[in-house]
C-alpha positions in Angstrom: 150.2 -225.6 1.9 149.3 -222.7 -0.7 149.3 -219.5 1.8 147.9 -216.2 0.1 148.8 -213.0 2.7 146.0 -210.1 2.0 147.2 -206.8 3.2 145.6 -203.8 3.0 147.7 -200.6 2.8 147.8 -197.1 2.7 150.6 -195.1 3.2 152.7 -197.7 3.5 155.5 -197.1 0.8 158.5 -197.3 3.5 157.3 -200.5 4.9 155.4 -202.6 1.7 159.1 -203.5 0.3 159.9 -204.9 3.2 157.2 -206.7 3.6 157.3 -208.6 0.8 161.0 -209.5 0.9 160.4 -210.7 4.8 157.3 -212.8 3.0 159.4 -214.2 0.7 162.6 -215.2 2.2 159.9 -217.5 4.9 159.8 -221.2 4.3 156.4 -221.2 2.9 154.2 -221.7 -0.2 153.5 -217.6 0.3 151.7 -215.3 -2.0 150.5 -211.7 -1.3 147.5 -209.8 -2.2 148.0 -206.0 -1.7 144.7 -204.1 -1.3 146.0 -200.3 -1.9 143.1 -197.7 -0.8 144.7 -194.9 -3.8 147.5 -194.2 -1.6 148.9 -190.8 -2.1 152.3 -191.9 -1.0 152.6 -193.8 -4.1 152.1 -197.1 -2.7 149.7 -198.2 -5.3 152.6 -198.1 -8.1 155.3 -199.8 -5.8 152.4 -202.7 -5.2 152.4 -202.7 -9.3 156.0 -202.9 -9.7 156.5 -205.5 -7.4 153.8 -207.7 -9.2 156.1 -207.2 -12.1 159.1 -208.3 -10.5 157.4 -211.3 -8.6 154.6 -212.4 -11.4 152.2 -215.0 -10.3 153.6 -214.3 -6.5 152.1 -210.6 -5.9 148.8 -209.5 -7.1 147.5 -206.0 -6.2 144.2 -204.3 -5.7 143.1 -201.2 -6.9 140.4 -199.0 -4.9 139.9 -195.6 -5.8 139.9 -194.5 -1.8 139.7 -195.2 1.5 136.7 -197.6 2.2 137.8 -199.4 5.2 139.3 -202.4 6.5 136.3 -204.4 6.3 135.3 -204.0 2.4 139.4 -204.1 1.9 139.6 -207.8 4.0 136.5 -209.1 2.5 136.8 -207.9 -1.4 140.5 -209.8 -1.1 138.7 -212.8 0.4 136.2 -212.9 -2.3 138.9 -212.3 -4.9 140.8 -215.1 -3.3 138.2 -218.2 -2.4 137.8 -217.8 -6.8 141.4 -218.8 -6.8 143.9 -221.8 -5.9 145.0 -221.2 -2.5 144.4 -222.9 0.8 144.7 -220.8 3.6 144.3 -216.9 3.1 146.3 -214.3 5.8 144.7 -210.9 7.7 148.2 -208.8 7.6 149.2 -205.5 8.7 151.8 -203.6 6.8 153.5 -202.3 9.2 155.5 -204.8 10.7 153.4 -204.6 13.5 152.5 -208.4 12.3 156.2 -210.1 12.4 156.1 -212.2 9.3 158.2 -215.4 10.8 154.9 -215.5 13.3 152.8 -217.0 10.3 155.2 -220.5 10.4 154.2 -221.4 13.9 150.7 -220.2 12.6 150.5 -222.2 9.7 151.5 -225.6 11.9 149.0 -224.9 14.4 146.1 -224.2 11.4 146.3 -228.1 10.4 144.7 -229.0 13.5 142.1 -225.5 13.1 139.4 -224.3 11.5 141.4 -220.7 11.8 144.4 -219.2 14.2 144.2 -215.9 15.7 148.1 -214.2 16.3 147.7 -213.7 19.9 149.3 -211.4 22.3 147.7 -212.6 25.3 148.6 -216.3 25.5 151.7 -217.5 26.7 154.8 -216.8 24.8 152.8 -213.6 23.3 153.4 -209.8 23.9 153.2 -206.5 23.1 155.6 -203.9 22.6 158.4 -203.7 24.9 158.7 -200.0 24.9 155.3 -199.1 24.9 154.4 -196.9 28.1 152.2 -199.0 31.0 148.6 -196.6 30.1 149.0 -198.3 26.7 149.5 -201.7 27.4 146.7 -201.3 30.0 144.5 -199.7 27.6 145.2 -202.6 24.6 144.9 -205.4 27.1 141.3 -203.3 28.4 139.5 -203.3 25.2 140.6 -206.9 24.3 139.2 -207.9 27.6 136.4 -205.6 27.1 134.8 -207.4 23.9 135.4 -211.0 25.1 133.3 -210.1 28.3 130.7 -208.5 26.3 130.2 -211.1 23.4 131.3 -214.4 26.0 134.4 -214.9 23.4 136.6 -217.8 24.8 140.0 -216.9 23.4 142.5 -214.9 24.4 142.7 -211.9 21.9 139.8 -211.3 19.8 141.1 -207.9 18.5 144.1 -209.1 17.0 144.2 -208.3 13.1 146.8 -211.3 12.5 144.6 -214.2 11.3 145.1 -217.6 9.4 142.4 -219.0 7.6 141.7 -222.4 6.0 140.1 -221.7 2.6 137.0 -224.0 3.7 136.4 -221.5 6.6 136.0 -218.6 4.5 133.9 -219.9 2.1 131.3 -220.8 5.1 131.1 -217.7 6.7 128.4 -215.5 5.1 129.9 -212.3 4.5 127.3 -210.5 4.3 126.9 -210.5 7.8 129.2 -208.4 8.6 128.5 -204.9 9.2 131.2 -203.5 11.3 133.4 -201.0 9.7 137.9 -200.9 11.5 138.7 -202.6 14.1 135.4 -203.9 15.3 135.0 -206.0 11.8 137.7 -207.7 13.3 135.8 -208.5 16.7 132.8 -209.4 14.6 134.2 -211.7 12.5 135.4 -214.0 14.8 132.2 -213.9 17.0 130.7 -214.7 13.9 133.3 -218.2 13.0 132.8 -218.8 16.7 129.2 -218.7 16.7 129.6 -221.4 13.8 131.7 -223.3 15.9 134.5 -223.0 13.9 137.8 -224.3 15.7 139.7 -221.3 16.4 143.6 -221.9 17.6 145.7 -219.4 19.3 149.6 -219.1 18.5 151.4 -216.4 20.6 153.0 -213.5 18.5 155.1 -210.6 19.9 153.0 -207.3 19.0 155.8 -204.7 17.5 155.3 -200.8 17.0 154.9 -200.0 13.4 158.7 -199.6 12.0 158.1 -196.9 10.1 154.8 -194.2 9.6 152.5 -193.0 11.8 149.8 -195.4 13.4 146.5 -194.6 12.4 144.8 -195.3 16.1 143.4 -192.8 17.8 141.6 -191.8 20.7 137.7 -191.8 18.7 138.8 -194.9 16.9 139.0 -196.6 20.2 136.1 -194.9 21.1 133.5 -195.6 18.3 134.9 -199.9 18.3 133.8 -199.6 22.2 130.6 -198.5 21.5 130.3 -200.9 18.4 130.8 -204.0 20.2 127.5 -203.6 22.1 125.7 -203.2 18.7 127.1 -206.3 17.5 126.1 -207.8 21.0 122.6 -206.7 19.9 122.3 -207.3 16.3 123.2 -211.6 16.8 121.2 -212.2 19.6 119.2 -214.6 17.7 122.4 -216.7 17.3 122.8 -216.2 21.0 119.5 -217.6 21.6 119.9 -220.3 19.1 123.5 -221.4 20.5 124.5 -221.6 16.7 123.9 -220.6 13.6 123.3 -223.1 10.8 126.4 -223.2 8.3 125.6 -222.2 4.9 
């Protein structure tokens, strides 16, 4: 199976090295999209210079600035569904995805439509070392949206997805209006809601390595209030049970 990873990075010059090597040296079919948002850390030019030392394996993405998770996920879908690859990746940078996850993942997606990296099915986790308020708080606002929009799996915030290519290419994109981490809630209220088959294989949830997260308090904030607007704005698929595939 062709595997194309799409990561969007910025700031992530100590950890997109990595990365790729930990990519590589998996026993998969792997190739990697970087989406670089102009990062001032110079991550743009190490994306470029590892395209030149893996050709045909790395490609890279140039935006002029930050626009967000959501255009950066869904410009490297569109990108992607134009080319030869059969399942496409939603990866952080920061090693808060462990790469060797994506084998277990990528077993478990020939029986889905899709498979979410979960940390709260069995054998999943989060940090070890994070402090109880935090692990309280993440395992809140997962439960929080799957209340809200009647999601059955586990963890619908998770950011570590596998795709089949024929999933992507029937979700209409255009959808989609939710700007970080709520795009992430949205989207998969949107596959369920087109009764994709989503799978669930647990992943161990890590601290970024190196960096600073980019969470914060409003962040956390704004997706709470964000998941009732996306309650709001698909209650005609509610009402309908589906929606029609294009």
């Amino acid at each position: 199976m062709k595997i194309t990873v799409v990561t969007p990075t910025y700031n992530e010059a100590e950890n997109l090295p990595k990365l790729v090597s930990a990519l590589f040296a998996l026993p998969l079919e792997i190739s990697i999209l970087i989406v670089d948002d102009n990062s001032p850390d110079g991550t743009g030019q190490l994306a470029d210079e590892l395209a030149l030392k893996f050709p045909g394996k790395v490609e890279v993405m140039h935006r002029p600035g930050k626009m967000g998770l959501r255009s950066a996920y869904l410009n490297g879908f569109q990108k992607l569904l134009t080319e030869d690859t059969q399942a496409i990746v939603q990866m952080d940078a920061d090693f808060s995805h462990d790469p060797t996850a994506l084998v277990e993942m990528a077993k478990k997606l020939e029986e889905c439509d899709a498979v979410l990296g979960s940390r709260y099915v069995q054998g999943g986790s989060v940090d070890k070392d994070w402090p109880a308020w935090r692990k309280v708080l993440s395992a809140f606002g997962n439960s929080y949206a799957r209340a809200i929009l009647g999601l059955p799996f586990h963890d619908v915030t998770t950011g570590y997805r596998m795709w089949k290519r024929e999933t992507l290419l029937q979700i209409p994109f255009e959808k989609i209006q939710s700007s970080g981490y709520v795009f992430l809630v949205e989207m998969a209220y949107l596959a369920h809601c087109l009764e994709f088959k989503i799978g669930e294989a647990p992943i161990y949830f890590a601290d970024r390595r190196f960096g600073k997260s980019k969470m914060s308090f409003k962040i956390q904030l704004e997706a709470a209030l964000r998941i009732w607007q996306v309650w709001w704005e698909y209650r005609d698929i509610r009402k309908a049970g589906k929606l029609a595939r294009v």
